[in-house]
N, C-alpha and C positions, 0 to 999 in steps of 0.2 A: 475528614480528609484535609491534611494540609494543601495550602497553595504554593503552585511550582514554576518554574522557571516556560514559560509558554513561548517560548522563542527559537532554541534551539536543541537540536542533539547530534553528537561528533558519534554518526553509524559507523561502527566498527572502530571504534578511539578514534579515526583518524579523517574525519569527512564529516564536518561541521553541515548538518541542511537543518532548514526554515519545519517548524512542527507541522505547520501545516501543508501537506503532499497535497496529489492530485493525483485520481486515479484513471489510467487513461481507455478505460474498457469501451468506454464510450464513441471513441475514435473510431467507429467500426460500422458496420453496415444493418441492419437490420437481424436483430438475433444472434447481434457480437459477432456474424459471419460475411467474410472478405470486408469489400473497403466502403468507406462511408459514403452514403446516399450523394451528401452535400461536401463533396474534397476540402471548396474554401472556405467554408464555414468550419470543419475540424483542425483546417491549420490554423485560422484564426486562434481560435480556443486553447489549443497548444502552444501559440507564442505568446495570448496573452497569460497565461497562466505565469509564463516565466518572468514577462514582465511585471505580474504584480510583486513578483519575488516568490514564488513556489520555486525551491532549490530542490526536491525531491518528487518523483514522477515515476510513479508504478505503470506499469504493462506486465506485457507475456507473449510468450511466441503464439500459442492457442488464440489470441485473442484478434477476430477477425483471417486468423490463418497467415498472420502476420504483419496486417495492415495497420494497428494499431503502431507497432515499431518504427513502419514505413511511413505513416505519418508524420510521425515524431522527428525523421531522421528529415524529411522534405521541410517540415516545418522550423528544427530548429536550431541544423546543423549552419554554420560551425557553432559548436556548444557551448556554451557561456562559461567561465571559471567557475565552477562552486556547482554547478549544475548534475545531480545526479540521476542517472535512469534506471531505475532497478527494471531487469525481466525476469521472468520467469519461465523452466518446463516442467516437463512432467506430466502433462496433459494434453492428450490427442483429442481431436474432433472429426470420429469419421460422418459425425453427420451434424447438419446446424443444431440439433436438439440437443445433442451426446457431448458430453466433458467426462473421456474417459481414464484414469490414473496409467501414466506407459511409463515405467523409470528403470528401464534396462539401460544399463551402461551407456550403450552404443547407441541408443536414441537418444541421449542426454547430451551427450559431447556433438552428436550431430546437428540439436537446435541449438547449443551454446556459437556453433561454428555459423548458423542460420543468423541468429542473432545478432553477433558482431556484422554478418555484412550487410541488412539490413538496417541496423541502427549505423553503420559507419563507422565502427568504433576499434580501436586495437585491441582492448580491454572493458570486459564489462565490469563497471565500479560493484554491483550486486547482483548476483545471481542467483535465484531461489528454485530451491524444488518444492514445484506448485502442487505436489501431492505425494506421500509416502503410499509408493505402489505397492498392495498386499501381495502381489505376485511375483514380489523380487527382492531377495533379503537387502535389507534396510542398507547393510554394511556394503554392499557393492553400490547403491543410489550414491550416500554419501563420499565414498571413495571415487567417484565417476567425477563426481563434483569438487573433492581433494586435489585430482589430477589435474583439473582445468585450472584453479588455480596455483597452482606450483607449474603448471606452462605458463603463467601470466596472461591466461588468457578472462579471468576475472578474478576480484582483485576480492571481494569478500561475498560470502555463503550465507545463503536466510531458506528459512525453510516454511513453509503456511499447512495451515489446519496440522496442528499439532499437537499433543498433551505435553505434557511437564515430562514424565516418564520417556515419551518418544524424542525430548528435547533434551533429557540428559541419557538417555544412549548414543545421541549425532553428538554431544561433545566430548564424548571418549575417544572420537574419531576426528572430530573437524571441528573448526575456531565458527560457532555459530555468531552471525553479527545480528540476524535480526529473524523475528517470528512477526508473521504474518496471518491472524486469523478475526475473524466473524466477533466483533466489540460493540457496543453501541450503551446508549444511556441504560436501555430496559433490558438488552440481554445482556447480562455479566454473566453467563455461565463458562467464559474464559479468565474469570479473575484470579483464582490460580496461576494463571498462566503470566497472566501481566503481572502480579506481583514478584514471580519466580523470575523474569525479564531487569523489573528493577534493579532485583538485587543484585544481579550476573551485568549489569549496566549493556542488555540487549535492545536493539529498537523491538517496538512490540509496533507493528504497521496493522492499524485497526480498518477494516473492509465493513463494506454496509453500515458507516459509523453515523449514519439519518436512520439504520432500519426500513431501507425502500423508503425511504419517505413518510413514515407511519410517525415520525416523532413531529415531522414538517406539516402536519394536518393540524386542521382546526381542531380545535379541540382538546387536543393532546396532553400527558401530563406534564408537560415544561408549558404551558401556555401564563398559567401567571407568573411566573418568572421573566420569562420573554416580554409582556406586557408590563412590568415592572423597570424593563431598562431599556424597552422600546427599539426590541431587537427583534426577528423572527426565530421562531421555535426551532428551525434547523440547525440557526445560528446558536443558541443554545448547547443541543446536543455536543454541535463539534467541540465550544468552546470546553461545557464540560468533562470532552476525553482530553484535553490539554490538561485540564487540570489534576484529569484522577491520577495520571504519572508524570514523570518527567520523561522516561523513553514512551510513550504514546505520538504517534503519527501515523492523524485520522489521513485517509485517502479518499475525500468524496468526488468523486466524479461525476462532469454534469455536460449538456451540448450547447447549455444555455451560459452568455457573457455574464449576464444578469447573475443568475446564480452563483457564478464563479467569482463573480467581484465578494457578492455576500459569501460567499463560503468563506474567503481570504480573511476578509474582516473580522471574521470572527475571534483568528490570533488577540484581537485587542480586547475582547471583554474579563471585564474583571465580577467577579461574583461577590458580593458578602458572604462571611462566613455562613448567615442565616439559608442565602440561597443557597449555597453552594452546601449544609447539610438536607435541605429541603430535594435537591435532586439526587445528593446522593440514594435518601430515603427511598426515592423509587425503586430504584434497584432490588 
């Protein structure tokens, strides 16, 4: 794998953010349901983030039942130039356990409408369907989402958990800016996906991009790499989804400062070729 540009990517040609996101699921209460345990401890976390320079910042209307959004908007309104918040629907919680796929027209345009007042916004920069519901043809999802924006009420379209297949049927139909699914160092079984992303110059926004935390454990297979440049293993993984594209933006999400400074950091590691084919190996 070549070495790539780890700094930036213009989502949707036109909206230059920082590769390294932040994912804000976290922002929420016990079992990502209603609002977080500790309020000023998650606005903290959400302004530092921006202050380190994270310019890209994932949520979703599902998440916390909106309080993630409403955090965000307490936290970091008025919003900084350059500053982008992707949300997402598509996904009901009739119970804290339950993430169930809903993408009927009319429950789509009605959390987009949720969302803007929520976040504060006139315009959502990214709006994604957080799941293609098997129970409503695809073409009516994406068209609910066409409509919103050609009212200007969001400005570009991402779609998560997706195949290649289900990703060039939605561009028959709408200008996809960014795919959103499940990356990480040990599971590539989206690499398909993210190379089809490259080539169409789509952000490919990578979720669980530690693996729970499994790449961040002792022991792990990035640990002599990590101990070769006096980094931690976490730090690692993210650094190497920077590297395997140029549209890759990991979103790891944490409630810890700590963590969030080290996550940021990571933007700056540079790999040897040697390491940098020794993790691809894992894969």
């Amino acid at each position: 794998m070549a070495q790539c540009d780890r700094t930036t990517f213009a989502l949707g040609g036109d909206l230059p953010v920082h590769r390294m996101g932040f994912g804000a699921l976290r922002l929420t209460g016990p079992g990502y349901w209603g609002p977080p345990e500790d309020r000023a401890a998650a606005l903290e976390i959400a302004r530092l983030a921006v202050d380190l320079g994270v310019s890209f910042i994932d949520t979703a209307d599902s998440y916390g039942l909106g309080a993630s959004e409403e955090v965000l908007a307490e936290a970091l309104r008025p919003y900084r130039d350059g500053l982008v918040i992707a949300t997402k629907a598509g996904q009901c919680r009739p119970r804290p356990e339950q993430w169930v796929p809903l993408g009927r027209p009319e429950y789509l345009r009605q959390q987009a409408e949720l969302s803007l007042r929520r976040l504060g916004l006139d315009r959502i920069d990214l709006f994604q369907l957080h799941r293609i519901d098997p129970k409503v043809p695809a073409a009516e999802q994406f068209g609910a989402l066409k409509e919103l924006q050609d009212e200007g009420k969001i400005r570009h379209i991402g779609l998560s958990k997706v195949t290649v297949e289900e990703l060039e049927q939605a561009r028959e139909q709408i200008t996809v800016a960014s795919v959103q699914n499940l990356y990480n160092l040990t599971d590539r079984h989206n690499d398909e996906v993210v190379d089809y992303c490259e080539k169409h110059a789509i952000a490919f926004v990578a979720w669980l991009p530690i693996a729970r935390g499994e790449l961040a454990a002792e022991g792990s297979p990035v640990t002599a790499v990590a101990t070769e440049l006096g980094v931690s293993t976490s730090q690692v993984a993210l650094a190497w989804l920077l590297h395997r594209s140029p549209t890759v933006i990991p979103i790891p999400g944490t409630s810890s400062p700590v963590h969030l400074k080290e996550n940021f950091a990571a933007s700056d590691i540079v790999f040897s070729d040697d390491q940098l084919a020794r993790l691809d190996a894992l894969g």
